[in-house]
C-alpha positions as CSV (number, residue, x, y, z in Angstrom):
1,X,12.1,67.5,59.0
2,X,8.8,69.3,59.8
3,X,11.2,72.8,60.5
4,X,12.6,72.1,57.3
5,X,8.7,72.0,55.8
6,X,8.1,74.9,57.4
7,X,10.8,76.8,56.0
8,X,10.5,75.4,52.1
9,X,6.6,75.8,52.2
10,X,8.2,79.9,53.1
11,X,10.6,79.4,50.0
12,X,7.1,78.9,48.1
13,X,4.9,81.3,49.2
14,X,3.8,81.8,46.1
15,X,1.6,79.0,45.3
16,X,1.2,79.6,41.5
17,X,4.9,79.2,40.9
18,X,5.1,75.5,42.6
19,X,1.7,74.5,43.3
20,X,2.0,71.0,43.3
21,X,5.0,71.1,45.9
22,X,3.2,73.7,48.0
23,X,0.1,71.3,48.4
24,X,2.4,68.4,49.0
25,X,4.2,70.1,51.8
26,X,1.0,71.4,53.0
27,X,-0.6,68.4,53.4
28,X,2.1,66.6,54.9
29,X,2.7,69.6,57.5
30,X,-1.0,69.1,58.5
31,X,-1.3,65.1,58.5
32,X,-4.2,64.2,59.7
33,X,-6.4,61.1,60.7
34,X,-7.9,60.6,57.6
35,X,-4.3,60.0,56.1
36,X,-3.7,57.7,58.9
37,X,-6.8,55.7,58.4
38,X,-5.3,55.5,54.2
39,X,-2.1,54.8,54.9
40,X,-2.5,52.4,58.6
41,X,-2.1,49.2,56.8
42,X,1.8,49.7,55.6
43,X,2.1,50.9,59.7
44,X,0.8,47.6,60.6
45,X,3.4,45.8,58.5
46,X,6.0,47.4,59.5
47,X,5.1,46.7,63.0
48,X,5.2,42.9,62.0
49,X,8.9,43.2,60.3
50,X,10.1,45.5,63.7
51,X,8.9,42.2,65.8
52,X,10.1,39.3,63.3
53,X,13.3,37.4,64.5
54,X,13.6,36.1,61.2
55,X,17.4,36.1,59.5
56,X,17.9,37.1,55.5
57,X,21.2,36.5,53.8
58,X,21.7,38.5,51.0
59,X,24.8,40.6,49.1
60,X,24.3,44.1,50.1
61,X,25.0,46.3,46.7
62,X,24.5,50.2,48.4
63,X,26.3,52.0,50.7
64,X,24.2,50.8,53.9
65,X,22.4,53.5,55.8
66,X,22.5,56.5,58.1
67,X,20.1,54.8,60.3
68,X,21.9,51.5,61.1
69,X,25.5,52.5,60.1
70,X,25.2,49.7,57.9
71,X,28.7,48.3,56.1
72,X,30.1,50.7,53.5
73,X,31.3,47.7,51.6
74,X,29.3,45.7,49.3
75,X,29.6,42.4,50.8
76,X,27.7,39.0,51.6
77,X,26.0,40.2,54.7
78,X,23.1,38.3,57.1
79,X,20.4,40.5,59.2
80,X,17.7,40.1,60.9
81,X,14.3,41.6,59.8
82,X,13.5,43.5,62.4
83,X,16.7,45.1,62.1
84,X,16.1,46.1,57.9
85,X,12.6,47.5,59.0
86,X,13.7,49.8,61.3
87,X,16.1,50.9,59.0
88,X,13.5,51.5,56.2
89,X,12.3,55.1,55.4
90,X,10.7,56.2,58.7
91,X,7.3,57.4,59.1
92,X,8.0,60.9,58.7
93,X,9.2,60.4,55.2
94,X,6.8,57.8,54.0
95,X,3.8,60.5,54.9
96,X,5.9,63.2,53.2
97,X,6.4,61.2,49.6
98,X,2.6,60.1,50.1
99,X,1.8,63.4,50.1
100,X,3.8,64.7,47.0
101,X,2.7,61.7,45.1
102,X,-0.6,62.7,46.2
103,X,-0.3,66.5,45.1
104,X,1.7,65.4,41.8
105,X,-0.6,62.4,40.8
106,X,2.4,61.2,38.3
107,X,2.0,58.8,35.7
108,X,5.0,56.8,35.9
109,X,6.9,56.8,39.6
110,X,10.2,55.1,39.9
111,X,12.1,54.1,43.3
112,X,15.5,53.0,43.6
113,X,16.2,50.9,46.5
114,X,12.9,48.9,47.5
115,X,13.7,47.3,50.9
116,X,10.5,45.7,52.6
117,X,8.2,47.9,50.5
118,X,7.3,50.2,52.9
119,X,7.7,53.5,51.3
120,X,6.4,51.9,47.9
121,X,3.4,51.2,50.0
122,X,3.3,54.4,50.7
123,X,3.5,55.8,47.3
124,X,1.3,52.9,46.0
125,X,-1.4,53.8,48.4
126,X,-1.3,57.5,47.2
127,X,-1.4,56.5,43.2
128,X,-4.6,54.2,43.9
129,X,-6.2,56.9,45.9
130,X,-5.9,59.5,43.3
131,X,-6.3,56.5,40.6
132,X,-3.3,57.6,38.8
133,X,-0.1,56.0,37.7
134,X,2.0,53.2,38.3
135,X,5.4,52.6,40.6
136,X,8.6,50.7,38.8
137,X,10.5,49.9,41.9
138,X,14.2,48.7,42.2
139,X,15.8,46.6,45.0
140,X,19.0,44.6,44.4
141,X,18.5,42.2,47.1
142,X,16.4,38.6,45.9
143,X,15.2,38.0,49.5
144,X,14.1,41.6,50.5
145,X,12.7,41.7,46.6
146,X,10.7,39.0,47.5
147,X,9.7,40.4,50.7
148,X,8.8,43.7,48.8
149,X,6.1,41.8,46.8
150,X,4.6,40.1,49.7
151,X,4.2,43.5,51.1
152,X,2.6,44.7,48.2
153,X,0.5,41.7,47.6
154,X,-1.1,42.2,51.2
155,X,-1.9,46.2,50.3
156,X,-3.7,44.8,47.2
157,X,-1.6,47.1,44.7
158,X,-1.8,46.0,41.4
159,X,-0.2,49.0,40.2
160,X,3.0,48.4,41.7
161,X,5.9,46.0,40.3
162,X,9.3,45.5,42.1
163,X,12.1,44.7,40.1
164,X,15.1,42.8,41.2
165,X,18.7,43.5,40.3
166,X,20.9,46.3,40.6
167,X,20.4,49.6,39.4
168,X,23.5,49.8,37.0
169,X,21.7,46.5,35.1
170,X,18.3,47.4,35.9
171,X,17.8,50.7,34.7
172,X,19.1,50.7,31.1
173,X,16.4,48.3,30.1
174,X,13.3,49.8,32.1
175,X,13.9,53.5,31.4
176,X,13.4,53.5,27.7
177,X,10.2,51.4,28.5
178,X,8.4,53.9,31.1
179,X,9.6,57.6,30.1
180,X,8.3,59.8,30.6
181,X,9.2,59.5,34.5
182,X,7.1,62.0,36.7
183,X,8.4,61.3,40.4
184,X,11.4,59.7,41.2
185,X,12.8,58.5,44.7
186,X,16.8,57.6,45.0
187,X,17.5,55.4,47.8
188,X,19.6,52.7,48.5
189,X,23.3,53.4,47.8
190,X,24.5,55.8,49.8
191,X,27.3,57.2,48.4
192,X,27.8,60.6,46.5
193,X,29.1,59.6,43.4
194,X,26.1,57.1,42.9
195,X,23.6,59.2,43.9
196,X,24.9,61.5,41.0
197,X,25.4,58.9,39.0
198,X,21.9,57.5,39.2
199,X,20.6,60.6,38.4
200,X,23.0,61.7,35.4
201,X,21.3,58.5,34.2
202,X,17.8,58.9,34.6
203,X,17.7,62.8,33.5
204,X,17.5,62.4,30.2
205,X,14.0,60.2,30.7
206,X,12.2,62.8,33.4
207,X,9.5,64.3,32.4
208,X,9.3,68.4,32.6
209,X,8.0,69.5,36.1
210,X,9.4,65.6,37.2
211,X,9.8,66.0,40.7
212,X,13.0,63.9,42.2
213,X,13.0,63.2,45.6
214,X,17.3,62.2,47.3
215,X,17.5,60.3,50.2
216,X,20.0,60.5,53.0
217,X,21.5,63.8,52.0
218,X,23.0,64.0,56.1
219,X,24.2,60.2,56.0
220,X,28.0,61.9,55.0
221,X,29.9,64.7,53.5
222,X,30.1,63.0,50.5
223,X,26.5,62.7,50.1
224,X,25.8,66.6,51.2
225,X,28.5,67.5,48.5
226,X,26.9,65.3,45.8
227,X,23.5,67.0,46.8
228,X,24.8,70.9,46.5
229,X,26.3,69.3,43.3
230,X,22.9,68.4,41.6
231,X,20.2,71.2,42.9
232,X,22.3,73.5,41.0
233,X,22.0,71.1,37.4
234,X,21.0,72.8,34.8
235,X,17.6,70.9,34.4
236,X,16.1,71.5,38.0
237,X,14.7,74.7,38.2
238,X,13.7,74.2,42.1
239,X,15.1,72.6,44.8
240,X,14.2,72.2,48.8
241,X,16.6,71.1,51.2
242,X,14.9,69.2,54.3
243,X,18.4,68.1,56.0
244,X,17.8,64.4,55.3
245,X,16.0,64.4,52.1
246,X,16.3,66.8,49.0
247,X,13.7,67.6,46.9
248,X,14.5,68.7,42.8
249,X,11.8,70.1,40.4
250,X,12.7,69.6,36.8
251,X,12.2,72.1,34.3
């Protein structure tokens, strides 16, 4: 990912056009120990889930991931804990959306697709740093829900709720109650027509300048296709292609 930095913080050379994105890519090009010393308490939890032998059972409503080859069926699946955690967002990524929410300092953040929490810890961490904003975050899963929230609840981040369902039932509710959205990250069903789907959905509640971050653009052709599909939408006015992730700026 850091080559693809290096070439979109090129695409923005002129900071006054995307300032916000520039200092966010910035940043996360130059991470550095202070953001370690922030953000080394999610690290530490996800070394715990990478050790824990511990089995979930759970009905799997996405797509799976690139980074396990999960099941592309939704289906009644068990795993082991260490084996979700080191399919979570990986480090890279987490410091990259910690960054961004750091440069955007949005109001309202939503995630879809919350796992074990680490990458809302992430973001979490960044909002109470800049003292800004709160995160709405989605995961369809009871047991990793409920894993989510112990994850929050030991990073002491009060502005952070996880909520439990999927997104086709969760969203229609929730939207109307926390527009306007400022950051958004889609995650957790991993299949092109979803992806656009979700995000067909939630347009109409982003904020202008919302900044929309897509997940697992490389996991398929499907999902690549989807992608070239939706940086071209009439409403995003920027986009940055970092192979695995996307990155849209509304207008």
């Amino acid at each position: 990912m850091n080559y693809g930095v290096l070439r979109a913080l090129r695409g923005v050379s002129h900071i006054e056009d995307y300032p916000v994105l520039y200092s966010g890519l910035a940043n996360y090009k130059s991470w550095n120990t202070e953001h370690h010393i922030e953000t080394g308490a999610v690290e530490r939890l996800r070394r715990v889930y990478n050790e824990s032998s511990n089995v979930v059972e759970y009905d799997d409503l996405g797509k799976g991931s690139v980074r396990t080859g999960g099941d592309r069926n939704t289906q009644r699946v068990r795993r082991v804990v260490s084996e979700i955690s080191k399919s979570s967002a990986p480090v890279h990524q987490c410091q990259l959306m910690y960054c961004l929410t750091s440069a955007k300092k949005p109001r309202t953040v939503l995630e879809l697709g919350t796992c074990l929490g680490i990458s809302a810890g992430y973001i979490g961490l960044a909002l109470q740093n800049t003292e800004t904003g709160r995160l709405y975050s989605i995961e369809g899963a009871d047991i990793l829900a409920q894993i989510a929230r112990e994850t929050i609840d030991q990073l002491h981040l009060s502005n952070t709720q996880i909520r439990t369902g999927s997104f086709q039932s969760v969203l229609p509710d929730l939207l109307p109650q926390i527009e306007p959205i400022d950051f958004v990250f889609i995650d957790g069903h991993h299949e092109g027509d979803a992806m656009t789907g979700y995000f067909e959905l939630i347009e109409p509640f982003l904020a202008p300048d919302c900044m929309v971050l897509f997940d697992d653009l490389s996991w398929s052709r499907d999902m690549r296709s989807a992608w070239n599909r939706i940086k071209v939408h009439p409403r995003i006015r920027h986009s940055v292609d970092l192979v695995t992730v996307g990155i849209g700026l509304m207008r």
